[in-house]
C-alpha positions in Angstrom: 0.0 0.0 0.0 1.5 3.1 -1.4 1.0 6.3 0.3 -0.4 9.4 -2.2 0.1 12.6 -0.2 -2.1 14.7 -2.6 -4.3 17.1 -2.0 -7.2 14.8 -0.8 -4.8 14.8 2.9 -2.5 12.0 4.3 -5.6 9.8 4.6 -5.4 9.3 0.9 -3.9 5.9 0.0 -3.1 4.4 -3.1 -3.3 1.0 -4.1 -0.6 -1.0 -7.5 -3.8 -0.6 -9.5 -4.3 3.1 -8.8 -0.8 4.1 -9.4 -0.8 1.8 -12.8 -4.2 4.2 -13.8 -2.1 7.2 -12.3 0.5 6.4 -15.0 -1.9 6.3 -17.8 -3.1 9.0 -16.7 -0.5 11.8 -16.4 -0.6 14.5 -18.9 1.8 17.6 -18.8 0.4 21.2 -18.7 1.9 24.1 -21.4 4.4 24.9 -18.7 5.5 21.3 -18.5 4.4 20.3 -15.1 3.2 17.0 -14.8 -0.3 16.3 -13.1 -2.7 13.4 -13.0 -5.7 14.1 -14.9 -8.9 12.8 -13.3 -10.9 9.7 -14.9 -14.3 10.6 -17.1 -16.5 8.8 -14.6 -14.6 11.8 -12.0 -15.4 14.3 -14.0 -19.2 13.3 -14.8 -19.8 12.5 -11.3 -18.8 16.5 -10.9 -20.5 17.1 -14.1 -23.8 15.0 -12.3 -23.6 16.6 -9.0 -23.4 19.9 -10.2 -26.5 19.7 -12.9 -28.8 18.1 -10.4 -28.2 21.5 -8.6 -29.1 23.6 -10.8 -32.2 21.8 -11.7 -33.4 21.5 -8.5 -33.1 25.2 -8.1 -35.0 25.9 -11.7 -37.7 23.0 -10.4 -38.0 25.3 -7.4 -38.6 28.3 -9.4 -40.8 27.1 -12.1 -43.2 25.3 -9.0 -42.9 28.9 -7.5 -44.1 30.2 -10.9 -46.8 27.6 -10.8 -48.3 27.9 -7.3 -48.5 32.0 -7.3 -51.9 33.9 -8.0 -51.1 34.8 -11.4 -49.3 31.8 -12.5 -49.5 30.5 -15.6 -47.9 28.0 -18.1 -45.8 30.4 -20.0 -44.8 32.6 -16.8 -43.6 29.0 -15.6 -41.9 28.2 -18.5 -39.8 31.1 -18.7 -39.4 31.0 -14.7 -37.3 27.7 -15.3 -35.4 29.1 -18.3 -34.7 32.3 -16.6 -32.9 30.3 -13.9 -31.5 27.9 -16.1 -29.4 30.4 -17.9 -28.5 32.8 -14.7 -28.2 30.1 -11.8 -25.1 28.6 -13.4 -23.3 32.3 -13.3 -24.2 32.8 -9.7 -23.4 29.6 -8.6 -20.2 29.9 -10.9 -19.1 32.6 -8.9 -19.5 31.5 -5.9 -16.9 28.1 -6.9 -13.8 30.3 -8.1 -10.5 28.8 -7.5 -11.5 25.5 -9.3 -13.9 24.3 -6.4 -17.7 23.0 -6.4 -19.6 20.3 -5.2 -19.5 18.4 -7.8 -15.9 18.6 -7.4 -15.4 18.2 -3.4 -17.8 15.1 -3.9 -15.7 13.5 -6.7 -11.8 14.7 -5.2 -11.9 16.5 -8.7 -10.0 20.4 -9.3 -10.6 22.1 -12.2 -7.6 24.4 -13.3 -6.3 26.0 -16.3 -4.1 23.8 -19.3 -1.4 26.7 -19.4 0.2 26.5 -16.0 -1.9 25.4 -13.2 -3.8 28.4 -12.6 -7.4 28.2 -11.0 -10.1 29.5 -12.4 -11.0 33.3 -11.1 -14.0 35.2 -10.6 -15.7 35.4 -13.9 -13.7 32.5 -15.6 -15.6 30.4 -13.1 -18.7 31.5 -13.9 -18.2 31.1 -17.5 -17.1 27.5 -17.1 -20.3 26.6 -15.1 -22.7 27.9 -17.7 -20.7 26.2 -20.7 -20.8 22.8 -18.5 -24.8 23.3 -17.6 -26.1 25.1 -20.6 -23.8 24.8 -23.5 -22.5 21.4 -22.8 -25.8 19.6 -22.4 -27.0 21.2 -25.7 -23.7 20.6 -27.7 -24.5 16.6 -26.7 -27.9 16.8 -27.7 -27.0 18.0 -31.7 -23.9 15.5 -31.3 -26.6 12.4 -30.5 -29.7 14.5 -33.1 -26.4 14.2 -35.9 -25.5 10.8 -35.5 -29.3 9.9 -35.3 -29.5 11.7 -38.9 -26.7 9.6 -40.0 -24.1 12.5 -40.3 -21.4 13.1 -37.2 -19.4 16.0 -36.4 -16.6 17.7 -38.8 -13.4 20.2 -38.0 -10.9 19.7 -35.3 -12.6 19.8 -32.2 -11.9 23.1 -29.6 -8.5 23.3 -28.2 -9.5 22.7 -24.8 -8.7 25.2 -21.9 -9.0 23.8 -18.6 -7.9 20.0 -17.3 -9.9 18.1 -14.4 -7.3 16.8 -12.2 -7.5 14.0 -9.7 -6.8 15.5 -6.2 -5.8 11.7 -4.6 -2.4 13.0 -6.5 -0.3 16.2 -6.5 -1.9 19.2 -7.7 0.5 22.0 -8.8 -0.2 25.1 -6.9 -0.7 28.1 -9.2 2.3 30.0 -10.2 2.9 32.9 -8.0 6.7 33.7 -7.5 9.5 31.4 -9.2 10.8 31.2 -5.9 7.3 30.2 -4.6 7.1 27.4 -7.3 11.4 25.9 -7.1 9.5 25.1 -3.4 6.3 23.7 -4.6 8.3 22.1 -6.9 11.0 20.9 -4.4 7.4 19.8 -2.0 5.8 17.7 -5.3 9.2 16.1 -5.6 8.9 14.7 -2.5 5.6 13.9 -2.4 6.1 11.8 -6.3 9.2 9.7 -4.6 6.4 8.1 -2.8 4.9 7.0 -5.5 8.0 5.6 -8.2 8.1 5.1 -11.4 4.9 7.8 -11.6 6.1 10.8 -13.2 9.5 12.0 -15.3 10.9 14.8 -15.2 9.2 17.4 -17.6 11.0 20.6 -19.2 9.2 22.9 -16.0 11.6 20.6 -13.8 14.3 20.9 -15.7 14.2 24.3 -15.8 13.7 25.3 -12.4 16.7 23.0 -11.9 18.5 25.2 -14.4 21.2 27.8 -12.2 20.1 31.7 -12.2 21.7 34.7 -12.4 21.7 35.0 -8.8 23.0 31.4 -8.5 25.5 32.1 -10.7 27.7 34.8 -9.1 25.6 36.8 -8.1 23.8 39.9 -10.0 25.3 41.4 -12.7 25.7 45.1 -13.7 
């Protein structure tokens, strides 16, 4: 029994078969950090957590709609489709930094492909709409295509964000360089535990690299 010091806290353990899926699982963001990306029944368990949510809250609104003196079917209607469209933002909002239910009930963070980064303020709420509204309708002409007989064409959207699995190391986001040489140094530590998982990427190798400072001293 292997211990996984990840983010998920010391009580965390991982088992041959979880660091074999580990391996198959690491990707490398832009920067060249290595992470573990979560599994696609993670990430719809986030994705399922986080939709029932939201429809509970439109179901509330619509029976609202539906119950008051001046209720009718089209008031109801566009009760439920009001707060389809704007419960996603608020409760966007409210999950900045990568965080939601659906995440905390999955061990799932969603950060940014480039270097780590979480997502902020309005990023977040713009990633909970797409994933409520946009995704669900996306699927639906995706499964209406196929049922025509045609599928879809072009390269698919460079995608901007990665669902990580917090059982393993999740890269803080990038604040100082001497901030991440000791996250770096920390993840290190934490991946000797679990050999044989990662190699060393070009962000390692570069913060291994010797500065100006190291080098010296400044120059001028």
């Amino acid at each position: 029994m292997v211990k996984a010091q990840g983010v998920a806290g010391p009580a965390a353990y991982a088992d041959p078969a979880l660091v074999h899926s580990a391996r198959k699982r690491t990707k490398y963001l832009r920067n060249g950090r290595p992470v573990v990306e979560a599994t696609g029944w993670q990430v719809f368990g986030a994705w399922a957590v986080d939709f029932s949510l939201i429809a509970v809250i439109a179901a509330v609104a619509s029976a609202a709609a539906a119950t008051s003196v001046t209720g009718t079917a089209g008031k109801t209607a566009a009760a439920a489709i009001a707060v389809w469209l704007a419960a996603p933002w608020l409760y966007g909002f409210s999950c900045a930094r990568g965080f939601s239910l659906g995440s905390l009930a999955t061990t799932t963070v969603l950060v940014r492909v480039n270097a780590g980064e979480r997502p902020g303020f309005w990023r977040a709420g713009w990633v909970m709409f797409s994933r409520m509204v946009l995704f669900p309708i996306v699927i639906l002409v995706i499964l209406l295509a196929a049922a025509g007989g045609s599928g879809p064409s072009g390269d698919s959207p460079k995608a901007r964000h990665l669902t990580l699995d917090r059982r393993f190391p999740v890269p803080p986001p990038p604040i100082h360089p001497d901030v991440a040489r000791a996250a770096n140094a920390e993840a290190a530590a934490r991946h000797s535990q679990l050999p044989g998982l990662y190699e060393p990427g070009p962000y390692e190798q570069g913060l291994n690299q010797p500065g100006p400072y190291q080098q010296g001293g400044p120059r001028g």
